[in-house]
DRENKOL-66385 format. One line per field, with one value per residue (C-alpha): x, y, z; residue number from 1. Coordinates in steps of 0.02 Angstrom, whole numbers, plus 50000, padded with zeros to 5 digits. Layout:
REM DRENKOL-66385
x c(X,...)
y c(Y,...)
z c(Z,...)
seq c(NUM,...)
REM end
This chain:
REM DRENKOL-66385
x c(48977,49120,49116,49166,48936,48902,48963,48775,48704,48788,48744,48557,48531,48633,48526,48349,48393,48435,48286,48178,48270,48277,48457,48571,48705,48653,48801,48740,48548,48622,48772,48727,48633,48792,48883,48767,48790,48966,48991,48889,48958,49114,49071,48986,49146,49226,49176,49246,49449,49556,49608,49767,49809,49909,49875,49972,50100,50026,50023,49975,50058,50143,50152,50333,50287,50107,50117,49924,49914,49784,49695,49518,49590,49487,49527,49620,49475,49556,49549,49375,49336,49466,49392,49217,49250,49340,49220,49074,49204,49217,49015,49065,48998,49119,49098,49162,49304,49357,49324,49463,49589,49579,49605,49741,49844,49770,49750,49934,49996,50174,50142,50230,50186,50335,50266,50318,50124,50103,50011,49822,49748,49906,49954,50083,50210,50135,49968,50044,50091,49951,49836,49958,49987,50165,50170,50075,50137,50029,49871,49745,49839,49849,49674,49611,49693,49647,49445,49461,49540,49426,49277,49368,49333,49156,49109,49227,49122,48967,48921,48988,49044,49120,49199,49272,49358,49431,49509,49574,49652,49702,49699,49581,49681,49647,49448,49436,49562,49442,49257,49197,49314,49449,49468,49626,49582,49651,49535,49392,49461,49504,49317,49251,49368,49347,49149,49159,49238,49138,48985,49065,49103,48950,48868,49002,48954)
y c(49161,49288,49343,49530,49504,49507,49689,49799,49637,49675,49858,49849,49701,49788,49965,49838,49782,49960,50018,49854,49883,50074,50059,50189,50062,49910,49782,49692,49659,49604,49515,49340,49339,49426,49258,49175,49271,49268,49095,49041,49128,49037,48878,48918,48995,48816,48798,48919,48958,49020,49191,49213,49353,49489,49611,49712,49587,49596,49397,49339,49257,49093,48957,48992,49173,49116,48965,48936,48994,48890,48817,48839,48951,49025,49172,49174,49234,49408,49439,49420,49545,49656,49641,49666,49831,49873,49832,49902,50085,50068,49990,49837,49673,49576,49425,49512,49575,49415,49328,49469,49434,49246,49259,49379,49310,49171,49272,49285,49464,49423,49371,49450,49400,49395,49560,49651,49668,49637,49591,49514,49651,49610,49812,49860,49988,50129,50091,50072,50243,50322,50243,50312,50153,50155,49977,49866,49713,49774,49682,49841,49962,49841,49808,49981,50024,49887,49888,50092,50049,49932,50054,50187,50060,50029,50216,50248,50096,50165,50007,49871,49743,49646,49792,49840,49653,49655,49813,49776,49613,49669,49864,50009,50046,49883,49888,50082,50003,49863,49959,49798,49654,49629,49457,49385,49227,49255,49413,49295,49156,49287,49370,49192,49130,49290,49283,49080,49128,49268,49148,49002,49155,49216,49046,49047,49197)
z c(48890,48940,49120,49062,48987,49180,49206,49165,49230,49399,49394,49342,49454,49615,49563,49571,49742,49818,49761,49818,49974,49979,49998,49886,49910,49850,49875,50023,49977,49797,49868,49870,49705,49634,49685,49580,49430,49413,49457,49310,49197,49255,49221,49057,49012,49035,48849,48768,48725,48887,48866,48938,49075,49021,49145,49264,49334,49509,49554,49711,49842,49782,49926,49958,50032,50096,50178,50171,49984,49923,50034,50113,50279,50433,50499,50646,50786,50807,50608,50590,50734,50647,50466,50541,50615,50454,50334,50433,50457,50241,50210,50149,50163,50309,50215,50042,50141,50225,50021,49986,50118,50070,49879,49904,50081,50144,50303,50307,50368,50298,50133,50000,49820,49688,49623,49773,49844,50038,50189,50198,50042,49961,49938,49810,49861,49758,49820,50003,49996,49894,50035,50203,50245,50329,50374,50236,50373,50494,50490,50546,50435,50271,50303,50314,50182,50074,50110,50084,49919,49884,49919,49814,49674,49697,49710,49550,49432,49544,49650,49518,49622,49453,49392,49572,49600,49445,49467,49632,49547,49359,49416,49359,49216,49122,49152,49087,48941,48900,48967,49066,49158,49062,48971,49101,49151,49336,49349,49295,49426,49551,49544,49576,49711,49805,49785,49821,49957,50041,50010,50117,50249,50270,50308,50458,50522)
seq c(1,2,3,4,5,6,7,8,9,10,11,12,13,14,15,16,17,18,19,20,21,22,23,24,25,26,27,28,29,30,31,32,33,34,35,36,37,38,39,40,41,42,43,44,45,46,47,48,49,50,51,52,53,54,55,56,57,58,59,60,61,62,63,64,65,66,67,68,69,70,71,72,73,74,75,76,77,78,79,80,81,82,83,84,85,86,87,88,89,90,91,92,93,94,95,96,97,98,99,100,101,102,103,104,105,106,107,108,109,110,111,112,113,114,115,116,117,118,119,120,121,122,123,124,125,126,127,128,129,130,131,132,133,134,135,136,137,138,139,140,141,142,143,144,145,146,147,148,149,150,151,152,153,154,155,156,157,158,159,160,161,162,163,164,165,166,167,168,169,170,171,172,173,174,175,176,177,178,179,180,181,182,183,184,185,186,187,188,189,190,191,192,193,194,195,196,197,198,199,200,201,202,203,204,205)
REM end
């Protein structure tokens, strides 16, 4: 099964628990059962031929920029107060936002991926600048910028939390190219580790 199948699943399931809920917004009543969906479509994916990524060239952080790339990292006590108050200013899930930050920096505010993108949302310069944000190194500034970004994508694929993650990874371009996720296998990792992640985070909280 192809993770790019979960797309209208996402958006009929996220547009059932808004109205259950008699939220418009739907991502954090559907958030956890999201998880769910997209992680097994992962592992039924294990049995079919890897598709290799071809996307934009935006990689993340390698170890040798992030020292923590690729591990299971905390935030540091002052970053979770910081991404709370940011993804509550944006109406994001804190959880999906701190899943974000991990995939892309590790919580690192100085990593720089070889593709040029920095900081904890891992911002390319175009986007950077697009965005105002003067100083992607800053940690309040890269993340407001990021989780408005980030909500810029959801209202553009109206609420499709899929569709949003793998254009902040593979970029909108590719998933109005292809109509659904497009068939990279690190946008297909990347949805999962950020969503593995957020999961694990929100039991913390």
């Amino acid at each position: 099964m192809d993770i790019s199948t979960l797309a209208p699943l996402v958006a009929a399931w996220a547009k059932m628990q808004a109205t259950a809920a008699g939220n418009t917004g739907g991502i954090k009543d559907s958030f956890n059962n999201l998880f769910y969906l997209v992680l097994l479509a992962e592992l039924e994916e294990g049995q079919s031929p890897a598709v290799e990524a071809t996307g934009t060239g935006r990689k993340p952080a390698t170890a040798a920029h992030n020292p923590r790339s690729g591990a299971r990292s905390l935030p540091e006590p002052g970053f979770k107060d910081l991404i709370s108050r940011v993804a509550a200013r944006y109406n994001l899930p804190a959880a999906l936002l701190q899943g974000v930050v991990e995939a892309e920096s590790g919580f690192n505010p100085r990593a720089v991926s070889p593709a040029g993108a920095m900081g904890l949302m891992q911002l390319m310069p175009a986007t950077a600048r697009a965005l105002g944000v003067t100083d992607p190194f800053n940690p309040e500034a890269n993340l407001d910028g990021g989780a408005r970004y980030l909500r810029q994508l959801l209202d553009r694929f109206q609420g499709d939390l899929a569709l949003a993650l793998a254009a902040y990874n593979a970029g909108p371009g590719a998933v109005k190219r292809y109509g659904h996720i497009p068939p990279y296998r690190e946008t297909r990792a990347y949805i999962q580790k950020v969503l593995a992640a957020a999961r694990r985070f929100e039991g913390l909280a």
